[in-house]
N, C-alpha and C positions, 0 to 999 in steps of 0.2 A: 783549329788544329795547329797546335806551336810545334808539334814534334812531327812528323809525315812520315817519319820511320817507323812510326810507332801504330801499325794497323791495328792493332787489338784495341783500339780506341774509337773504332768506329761500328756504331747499330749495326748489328747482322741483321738489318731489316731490309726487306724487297728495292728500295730505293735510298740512297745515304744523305740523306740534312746535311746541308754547308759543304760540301763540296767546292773548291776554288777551281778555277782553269788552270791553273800549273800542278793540280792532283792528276791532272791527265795523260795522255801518252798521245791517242789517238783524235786528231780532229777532221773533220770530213768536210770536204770543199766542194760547193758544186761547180757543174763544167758552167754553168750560166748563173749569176746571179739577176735578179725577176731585175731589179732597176736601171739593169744594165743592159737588157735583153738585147735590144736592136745594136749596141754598140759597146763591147765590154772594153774599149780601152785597155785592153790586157792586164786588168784589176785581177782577174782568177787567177794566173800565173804570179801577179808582183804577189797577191795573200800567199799561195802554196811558195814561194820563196821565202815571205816575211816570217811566216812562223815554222819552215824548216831551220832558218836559222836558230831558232828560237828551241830548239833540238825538241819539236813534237815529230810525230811521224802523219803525218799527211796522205789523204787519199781520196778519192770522189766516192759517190754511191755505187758507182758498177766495179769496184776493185776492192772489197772488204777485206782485211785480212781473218784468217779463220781463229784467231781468238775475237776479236769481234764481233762474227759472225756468231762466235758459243755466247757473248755476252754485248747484245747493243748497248748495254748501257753502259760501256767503258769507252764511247767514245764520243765526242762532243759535237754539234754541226756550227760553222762557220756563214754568215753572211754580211756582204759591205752592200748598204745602203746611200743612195743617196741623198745626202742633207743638204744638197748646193742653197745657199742663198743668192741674192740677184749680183753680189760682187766677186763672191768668192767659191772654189770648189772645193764643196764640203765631202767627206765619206764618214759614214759608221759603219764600226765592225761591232758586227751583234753575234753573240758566241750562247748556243743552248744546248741544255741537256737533254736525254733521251724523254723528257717530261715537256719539252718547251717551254721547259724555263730557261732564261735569261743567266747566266753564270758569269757574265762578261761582258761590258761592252765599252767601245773607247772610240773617241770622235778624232779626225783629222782637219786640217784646213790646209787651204793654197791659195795666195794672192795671183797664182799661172793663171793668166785667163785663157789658155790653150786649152780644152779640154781631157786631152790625152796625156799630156805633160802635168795640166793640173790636180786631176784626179789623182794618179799616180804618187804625186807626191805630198796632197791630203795623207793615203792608204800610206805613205811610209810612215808619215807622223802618228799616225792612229796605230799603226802596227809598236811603237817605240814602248807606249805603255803597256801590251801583250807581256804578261810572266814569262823566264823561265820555264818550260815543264819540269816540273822533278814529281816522275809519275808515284802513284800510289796504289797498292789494287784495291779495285773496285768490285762488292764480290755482289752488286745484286744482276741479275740475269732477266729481268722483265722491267719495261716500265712499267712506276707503280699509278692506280687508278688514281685520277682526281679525289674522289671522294674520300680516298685511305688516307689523305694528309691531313694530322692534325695543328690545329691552332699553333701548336709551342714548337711544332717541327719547322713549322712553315718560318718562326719568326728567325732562325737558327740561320736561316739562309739566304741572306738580302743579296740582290745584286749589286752589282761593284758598277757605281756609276763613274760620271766620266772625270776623270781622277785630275786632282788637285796641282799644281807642278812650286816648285821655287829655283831660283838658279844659285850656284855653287859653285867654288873656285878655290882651286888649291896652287895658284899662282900660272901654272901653266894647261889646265885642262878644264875647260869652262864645262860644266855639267849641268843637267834639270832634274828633279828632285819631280820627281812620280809618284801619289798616293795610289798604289790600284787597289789597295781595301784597310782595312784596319790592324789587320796583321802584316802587312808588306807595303812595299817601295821600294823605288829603283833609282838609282843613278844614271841618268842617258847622257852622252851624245846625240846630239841633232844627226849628226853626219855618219850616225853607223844604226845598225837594226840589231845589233845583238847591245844588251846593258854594260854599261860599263861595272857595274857591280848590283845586285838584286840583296836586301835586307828583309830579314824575316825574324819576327819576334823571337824571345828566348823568353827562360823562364825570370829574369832580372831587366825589372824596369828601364828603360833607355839603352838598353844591349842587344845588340840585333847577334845573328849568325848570318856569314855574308859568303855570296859565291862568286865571283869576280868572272871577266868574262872568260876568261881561258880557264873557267873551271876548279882554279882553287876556291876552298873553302879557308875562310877565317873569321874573326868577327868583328864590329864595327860596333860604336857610342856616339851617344849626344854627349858635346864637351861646351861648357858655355856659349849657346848656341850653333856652337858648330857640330858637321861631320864627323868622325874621326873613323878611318879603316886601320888596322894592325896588318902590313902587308908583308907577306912572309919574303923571306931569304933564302938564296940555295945555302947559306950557310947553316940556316935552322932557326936564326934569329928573324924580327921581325922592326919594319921599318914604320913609323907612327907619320899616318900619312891625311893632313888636316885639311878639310873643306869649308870654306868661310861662303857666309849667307852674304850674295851679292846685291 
């Protein structure tokens, strides 16, 4: 999906192929997650902050709002797992649709060997790769049966494993370069949960359309190996603003 404005583009069938997690609005967080049970480190709070920023609208199973209620399948379920290995504290955030499929997921790490301080700041870095939401509607109202899915729907919808990074620099704001699937990628800061700017294919090779984090929209190129964003002016003009592969 390169255009998300454009809904008449999607199967009016019972359940919609390819779907991305920044098509959504709603994701649903439990009060406990299972790996967490005896001790949640306040993991469920840092997620429902991480992706509030991240402008979903968040909520648990016992608080539905009643358009999701008319439609479960508009909204996504959320869980951090843990991946610790013996030196470092690892989380996964595993993101699925009303189907249990996997639509999402992104790993964090932490050399804290505090537990509570280390998990936490795994879950910020796993949260970084998290889209955007730029919701889209979603008009199937059931999930659909295992067996109704066929071969060529199913290939339509990979999950988005755990994404790729490179660092970037435009002399004064050092960024990492986030694949979260083949149509998009981000510009992060370490040190913040919202993207410094989110790139989403267009219909012209190496031309993305870009939303930067305060929300303007403009659009960004690959220029001899580098970045390049067009960042607008309150004059109306736009300032040609270069990211070189560090």
């Amino acid at each position: 999906m390169k255009k998300i404005s454009v809904v008449a583009s999607f199967f009016l069938i019972t359940t919609v192929f390819g779907q991305k997690v920044s098509d959504y609005k709603y994701i649903s967080v439990p009060e406990k997650f299972k790996d967490f049970d005896k001790e949640s480190y306040g993991l469920e709070t840092a997620l429902v902050k991480g992706l509030t920023n991240k402008k979903y609208t968040v909520f648990n199973g016992k608080d539905w709002p009643a358009e999701v209620k008319d439609n479960p399948c508009s909204v996504l379920y959320a869980n951090v797992l843990d991946n610790s290995s013996f030196l470092k504290n690892k989380v996964l955030i595993e993101v699925k649709d009303c189907n249990e499929k996997v639509v999402f997921s992104s790993k964090g790490s932490s050399s804290i060997k505090e537990y509570k301080e280390g998990f936490q700041d795994a879950l910020k870095q796993a949260v970084i790769a998290v889209p955007v939401s730029y919701p889209v509607e979603i008009v199937q109202t059931e999930p659909a049966p295992v067996q109704s899915v066929s071969k060529n729907e199913t290939s339509s919808s990979a999950p988005v494993s755990e994404s790729t990074s490179g660092k970037y620099t435009n002399g004064k704001l050092n960024l990492q370069k986030i694949q979260v699937d083949t149509n998009q990628f981000i510009l992060a800061d370490s040190g913040s949960s919202v993207p410094f700017a989110v790139f989403k294919t267009s219909s012209k090779k190496d031309v993305f359309r870009v939303k930067l984090a305060d929300g303007t929209y403009t659009i960004g190129y690959f220029e001899n190996g580098n970045i390049v964003i067009d960042i607008p002016q309150s004059n109306g003009g736009f300032v040609k603003e270069v990211f070189s592969s560090k």
